[in-house]
N, C-alpha and C positions, 0 to 999 in steps of 0.2 A: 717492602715488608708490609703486607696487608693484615692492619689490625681487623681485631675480631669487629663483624656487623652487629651492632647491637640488635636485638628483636623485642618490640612493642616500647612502650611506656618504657622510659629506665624511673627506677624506684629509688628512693635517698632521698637528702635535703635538696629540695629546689637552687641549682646554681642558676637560673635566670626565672623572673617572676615578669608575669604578662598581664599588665591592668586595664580594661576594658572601659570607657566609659558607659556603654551599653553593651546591653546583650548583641546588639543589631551589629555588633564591630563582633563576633565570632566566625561569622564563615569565613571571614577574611582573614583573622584570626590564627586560623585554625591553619592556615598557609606556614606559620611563623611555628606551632606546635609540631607539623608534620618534621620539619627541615631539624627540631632538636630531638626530635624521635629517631629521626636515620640517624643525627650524629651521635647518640646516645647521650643526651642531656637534661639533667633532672630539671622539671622545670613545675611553674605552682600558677596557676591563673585565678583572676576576681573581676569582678565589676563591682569597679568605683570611679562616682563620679568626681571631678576637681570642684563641681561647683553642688550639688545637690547633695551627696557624701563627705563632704572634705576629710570628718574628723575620721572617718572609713579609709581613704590614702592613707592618714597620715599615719592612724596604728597599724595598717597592713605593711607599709613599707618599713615603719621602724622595726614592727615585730620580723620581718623577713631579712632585714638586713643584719639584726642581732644574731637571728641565727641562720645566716652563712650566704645568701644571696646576692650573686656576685654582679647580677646584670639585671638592669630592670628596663621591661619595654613598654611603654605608653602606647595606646593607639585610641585616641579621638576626632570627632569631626567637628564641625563647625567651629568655635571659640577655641577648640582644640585645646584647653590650658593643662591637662591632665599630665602631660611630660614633665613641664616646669612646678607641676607641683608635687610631683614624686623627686625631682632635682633638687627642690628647698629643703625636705626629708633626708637625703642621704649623699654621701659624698664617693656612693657605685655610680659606676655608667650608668647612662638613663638614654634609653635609644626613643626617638620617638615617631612612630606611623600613623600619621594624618589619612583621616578617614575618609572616604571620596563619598557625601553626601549635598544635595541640590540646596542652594539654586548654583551653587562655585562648583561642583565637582571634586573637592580638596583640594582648591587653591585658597582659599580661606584656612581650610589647616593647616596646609603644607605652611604657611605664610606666620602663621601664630605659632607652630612647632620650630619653625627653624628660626624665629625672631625673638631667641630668649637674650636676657640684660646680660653683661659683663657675667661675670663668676657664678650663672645658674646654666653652664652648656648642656644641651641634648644635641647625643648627635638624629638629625632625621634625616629621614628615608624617605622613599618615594610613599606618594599615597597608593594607597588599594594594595591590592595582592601581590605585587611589585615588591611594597616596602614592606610586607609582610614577610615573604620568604626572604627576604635579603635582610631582613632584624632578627631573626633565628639564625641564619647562617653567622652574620656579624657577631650578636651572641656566643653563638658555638668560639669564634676566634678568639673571643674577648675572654672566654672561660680557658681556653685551649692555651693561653699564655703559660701557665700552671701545669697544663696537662700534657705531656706530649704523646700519652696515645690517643687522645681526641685531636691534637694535632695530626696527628699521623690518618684520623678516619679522614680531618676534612683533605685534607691532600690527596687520599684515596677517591675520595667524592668530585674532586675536582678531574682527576686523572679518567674516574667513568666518564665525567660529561665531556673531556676532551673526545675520548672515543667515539662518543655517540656522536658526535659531528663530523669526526672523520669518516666513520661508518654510516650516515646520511650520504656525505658528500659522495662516495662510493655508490651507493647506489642511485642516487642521481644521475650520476654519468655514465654508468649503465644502462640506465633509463635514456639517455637520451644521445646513446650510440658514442659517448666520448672516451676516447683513450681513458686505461685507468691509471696509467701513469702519476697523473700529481695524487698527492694523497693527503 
């Protein structure tokens, strides 16, 4: 049963809120916005930082979690603490994507995002665009508990990209003269 594709931006209260430490974490970003745009999910972004902002987290998270923000995603680099300090704020999921900046590459973040103390969990993600589209996606599941026609898009979503593999691997073997038998 294919639910409806949502088309552009969905409009309503932000069910997942995306906090930037810098502007410089957007294109990658922007990987994380794209994936809750096709599943149709309201979502609210800012830049703030955990150490040069604080008291900026703090009211953006509580303001967003009083009114209905059900996922919150972190994405910083270096020190990366901006996860765990949206996790001390509220007690929604707080996903966190460590930002791939020099001289580590986001092993410094990945290392700070996924090394929070006893009862402050984030779940994280890979760094870069990786854990970006995969903290939208997660997101989308984490909202879709509630929802089961956004359950039912990511199913659908899953169900494209299985085809599109089978539909590669067919023309691969095409291409290179093989039985098209296995599918």
């Amino acid at each position: 049963m294919n639910a409806s594709k949502p088309q552009g931006k969905p409009t309503g209260p932000a069910r997942v809120c995306i906090l930037m430490g810098s502007d410089s974490d957007l294109p990658v970003m922007r990987k994380c916005m794209e994936q809750l745009d096709k599943l149709g999910v309201a979502w609210d972004a800012v830049v703030a930082s955990a150490h040069r902002t604080p008291d900026r987290v703090q009211r953006y998270v509580r303001e967003k979690d009083a009114a209905g923000c059900l996922v919150f995603v972190a994405a910083a680099g270096g020190a990366a603490h901006l996860a765990g300090a949206v996790a001390a704020q509220t007690t929604r999921p707080v996903l966190g994507v460590p930002m791939a900046v020099p001289p580590f590459n986001g092993l410094d973040a990945l290392f700070s995002t996924v090394q929070m103390p006893p009862g402050m969990p984030v779940g994280t993600l890979a760094a870069g665009e990786y854990g970006a589209t995969n903290a939208g996606i997660l997101a989308a599941q984490i909202v879709a508990v509630g929802d089961p026609d956004l359950a039912e898009r990511i199913r659908d979503d899953r169900d494209a990209m299985r085809a599109k593999v089978v539909e590669k691997n067919t023309k691969m073997r095409q291409d290179l003269g093989l039985p098209s038998e296995f599918v």
